[in-house]
C-alpha positions in Angstrom: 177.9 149.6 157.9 178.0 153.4 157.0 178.2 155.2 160.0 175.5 157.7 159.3 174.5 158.7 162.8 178.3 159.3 163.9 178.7 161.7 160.6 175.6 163.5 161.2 177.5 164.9 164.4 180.0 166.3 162.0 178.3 167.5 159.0 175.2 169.6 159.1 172.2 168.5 157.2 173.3 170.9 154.1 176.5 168.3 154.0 178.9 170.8 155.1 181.3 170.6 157.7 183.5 173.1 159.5 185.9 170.9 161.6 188.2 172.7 164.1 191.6 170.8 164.3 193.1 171.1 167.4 195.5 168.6 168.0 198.6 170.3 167.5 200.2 170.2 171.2 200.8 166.3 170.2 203.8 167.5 168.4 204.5 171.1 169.1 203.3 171.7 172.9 201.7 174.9 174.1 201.1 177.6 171.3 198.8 180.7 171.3 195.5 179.4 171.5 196.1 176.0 173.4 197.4 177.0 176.1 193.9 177.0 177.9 192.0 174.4 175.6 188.9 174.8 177.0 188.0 178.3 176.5 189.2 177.8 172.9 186.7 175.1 172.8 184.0 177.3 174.2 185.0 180.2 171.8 184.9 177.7 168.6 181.8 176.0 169.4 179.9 179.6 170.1 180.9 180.2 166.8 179.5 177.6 165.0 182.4 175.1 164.9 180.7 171.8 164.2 183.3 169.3 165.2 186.9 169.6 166.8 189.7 167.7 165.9 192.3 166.7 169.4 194.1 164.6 171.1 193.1 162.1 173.7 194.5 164.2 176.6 192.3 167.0 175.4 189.2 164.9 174.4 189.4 163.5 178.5 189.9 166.8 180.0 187.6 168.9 178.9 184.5 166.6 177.8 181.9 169.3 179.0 183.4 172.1 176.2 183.2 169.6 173.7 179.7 168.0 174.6 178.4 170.9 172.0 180.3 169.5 169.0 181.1 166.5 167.1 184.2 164.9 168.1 187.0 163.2 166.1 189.9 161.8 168.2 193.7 162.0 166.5 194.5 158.0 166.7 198.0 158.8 165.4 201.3 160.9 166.1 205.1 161.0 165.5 207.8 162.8 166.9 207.2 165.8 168.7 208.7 169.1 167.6 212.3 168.2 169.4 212.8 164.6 168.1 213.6 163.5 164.8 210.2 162.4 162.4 209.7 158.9 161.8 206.6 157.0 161.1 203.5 157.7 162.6 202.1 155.5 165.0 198.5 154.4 165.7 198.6 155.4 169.6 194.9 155.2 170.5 192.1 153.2 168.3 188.5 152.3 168.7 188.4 151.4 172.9 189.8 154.8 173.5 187.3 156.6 171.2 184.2 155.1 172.2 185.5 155.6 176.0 185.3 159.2 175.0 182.2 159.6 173.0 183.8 160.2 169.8 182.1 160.1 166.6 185.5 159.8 164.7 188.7 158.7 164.3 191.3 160.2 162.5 194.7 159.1 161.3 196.8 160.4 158.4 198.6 158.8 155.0 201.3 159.8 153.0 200.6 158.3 149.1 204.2 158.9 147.8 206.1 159.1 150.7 209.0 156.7 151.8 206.5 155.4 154.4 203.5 154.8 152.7 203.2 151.7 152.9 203.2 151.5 156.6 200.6 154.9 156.8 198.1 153.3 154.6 198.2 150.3 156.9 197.3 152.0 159.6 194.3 153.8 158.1 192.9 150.5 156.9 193.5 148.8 159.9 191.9 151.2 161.6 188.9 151.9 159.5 187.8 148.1 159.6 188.5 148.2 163.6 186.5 151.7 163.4 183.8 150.5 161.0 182.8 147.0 163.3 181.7 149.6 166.4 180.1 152.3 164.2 183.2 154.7 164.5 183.6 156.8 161.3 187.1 157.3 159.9 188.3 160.7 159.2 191.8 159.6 156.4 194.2 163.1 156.2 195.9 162.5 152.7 198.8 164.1 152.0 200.7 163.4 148.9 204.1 162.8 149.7 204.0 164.2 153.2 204.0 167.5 154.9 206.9 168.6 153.7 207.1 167.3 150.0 207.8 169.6 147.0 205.0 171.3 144.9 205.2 168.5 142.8 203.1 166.9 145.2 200.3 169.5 145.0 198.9 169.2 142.0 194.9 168.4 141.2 196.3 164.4 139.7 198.6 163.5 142.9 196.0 165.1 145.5 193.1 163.6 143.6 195.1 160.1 143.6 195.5 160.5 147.8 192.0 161.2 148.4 190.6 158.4 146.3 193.2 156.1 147.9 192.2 157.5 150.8 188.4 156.7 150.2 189.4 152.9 148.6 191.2 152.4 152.2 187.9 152.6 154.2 187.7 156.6 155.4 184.1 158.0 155.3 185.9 161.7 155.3 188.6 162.8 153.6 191.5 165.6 154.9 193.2 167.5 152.0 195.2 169.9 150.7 193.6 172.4 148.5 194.9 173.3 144.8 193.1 175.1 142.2 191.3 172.8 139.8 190.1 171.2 142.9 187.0 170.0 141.5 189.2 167.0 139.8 189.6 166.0 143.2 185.9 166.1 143.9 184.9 164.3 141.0 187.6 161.3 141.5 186.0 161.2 145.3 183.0 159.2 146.4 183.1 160.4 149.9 182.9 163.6 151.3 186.1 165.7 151.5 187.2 168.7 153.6 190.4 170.9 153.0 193.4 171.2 155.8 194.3 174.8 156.8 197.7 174.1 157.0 200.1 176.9 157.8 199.1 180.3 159.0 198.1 182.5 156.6 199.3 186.2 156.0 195.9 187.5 155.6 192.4 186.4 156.5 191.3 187.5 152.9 193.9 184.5 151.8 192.1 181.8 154.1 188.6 182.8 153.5 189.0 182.8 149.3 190.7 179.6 149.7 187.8 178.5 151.6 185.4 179.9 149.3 186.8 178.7 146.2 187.0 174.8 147.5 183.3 175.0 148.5 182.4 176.6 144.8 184.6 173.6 143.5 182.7 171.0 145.7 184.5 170.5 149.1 182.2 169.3 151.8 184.1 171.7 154.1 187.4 172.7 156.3 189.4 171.1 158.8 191.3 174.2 160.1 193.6 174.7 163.0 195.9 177.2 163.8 193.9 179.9 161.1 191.4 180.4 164.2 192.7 178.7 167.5 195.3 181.3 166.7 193.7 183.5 165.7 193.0 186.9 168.0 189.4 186.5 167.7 188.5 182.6 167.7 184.9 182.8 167.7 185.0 185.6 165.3 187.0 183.7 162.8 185.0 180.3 163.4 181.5 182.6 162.3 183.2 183.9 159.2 184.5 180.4 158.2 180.7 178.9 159.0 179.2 182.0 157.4 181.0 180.8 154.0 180.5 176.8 154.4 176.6 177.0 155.9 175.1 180.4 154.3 176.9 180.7 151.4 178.0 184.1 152.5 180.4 185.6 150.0 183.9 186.1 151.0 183.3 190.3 152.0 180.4 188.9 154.0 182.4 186.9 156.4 185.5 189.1 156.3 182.8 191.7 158.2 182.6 189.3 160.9 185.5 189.6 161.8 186.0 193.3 161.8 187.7 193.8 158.3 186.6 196.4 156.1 186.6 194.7 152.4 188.9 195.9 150.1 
């Protein structure tokens, strides 16, 4: 069963989605913008974040801020920030996420990496799990891992992860974004959103980015510290929507947030 009503929490009914990915703190702790997760969550949601991405502790806590947007629990996590990586580990699964309202799961694979094997497992373990209550299954695919080599990011070996990704059970698919990304798209029979990743130097950088993956066929964003982080959340959530849901061009949204274009 296709979890329609679930995904129509997270995408809009032009099929776009602009997921805010805030589950950070898992590995990393407090950082500017989750320290006081709620009035993030307020500040995203007001400006026209459609789902958030967390943790469990943050999903319990602060249910009310999040009772605006579609919510997708993290089911896995490795080492935090002052132990040494390893496999990830499926830490919460379909109980947990229906105890929360959750419209989603998400969990993350690494097609080339040392572990794949084992990271694959868990998304397809958890997508038939998911799948028997209703749950949709949100698969981040990243080719090789985090921190693999630019040989990694390339339109063949990201289009390979998502479509893995897709074969494995996830109704959404979590990316990295490379130029030719419409080979991606067209190897991909379920929607896929691109990861923020690291943050950027500019906001100009993000918002092309963003505009150049919708333009290539990308269902949306899963972003995270590019506006929890950012000074302005709310102004930086509108600017991202303004792209994804009204086609606004990349000057457009870059007013939103107060920059003059160039």
């Amino acid at each position: 069963m296709i979890p329609t009503r679930r995904l129509n929490r997270i995408f809009r009914p032009d099929g776009r989605a602009l997921i805010v990915a805030m589950d950070h703190a898992l590995m990393d702790g407090p950082r500017k913008g989750l320290e006081r997760p709620g009035e993030t969550i307020a500040k995203v949601a007001a400006g026209g974040a459609d789902a958030v991405l967390t943790s469990y502790g943050i999903a319990r806590q602060f249910a009310a801020a999040l009772a605006r947007v579609g919510l997708i629990l993290r089911a896995d996590a490795g080492a935090t920030s002052l132990g040494t990586p390893g496999p990830a580990t499926l830490f919460w699964e379909v109980e947990e996420a229906l105890r929360l309202g959750a419209d989603a799961l998400a969990v993350s694979a690494y097609p080339g990496a040392s572990n794949e094997t084992q990271t694959l497992e868990n998304l397809a373990t958890l997508a038939a799990q998911a799948h028997a209550w209703g749950l949709a299954v949100l698969g981040e695919m990243v080719p090789g891992g985090f921190d693999s080599g630019p040989e990694y990011r390339t339109p063949a070996t990201i289009a390979l992860a998502a479509r893995v990704g897709a074969e494995m059970g996830a109704d959404i698919i979590k990316t990295p974004y490379v130029d030719g990304f419409e080979q991606v798209v067209q190897g991909c029979y379920v929607p896929i959103v691109i990861l923020g990743g690291a943050k950027r130097a500019s906001v100009r950088e993000m918002l092309e980015e963003i505009k150049a993956a919708v333009d290539a066929g990308a269902a949306g964003v899963a972003i995270g510290r590019n506006i929890f982080a950012a000074d302005d959340p709310a102004a930086m959530t509108a600017a991202v929507a303004a792209i994804l849901h009204e086609d606004a061009t990349v000057e457009e949204a870059l007013r939103l947030v107060g920059q003059a274009p160039a």
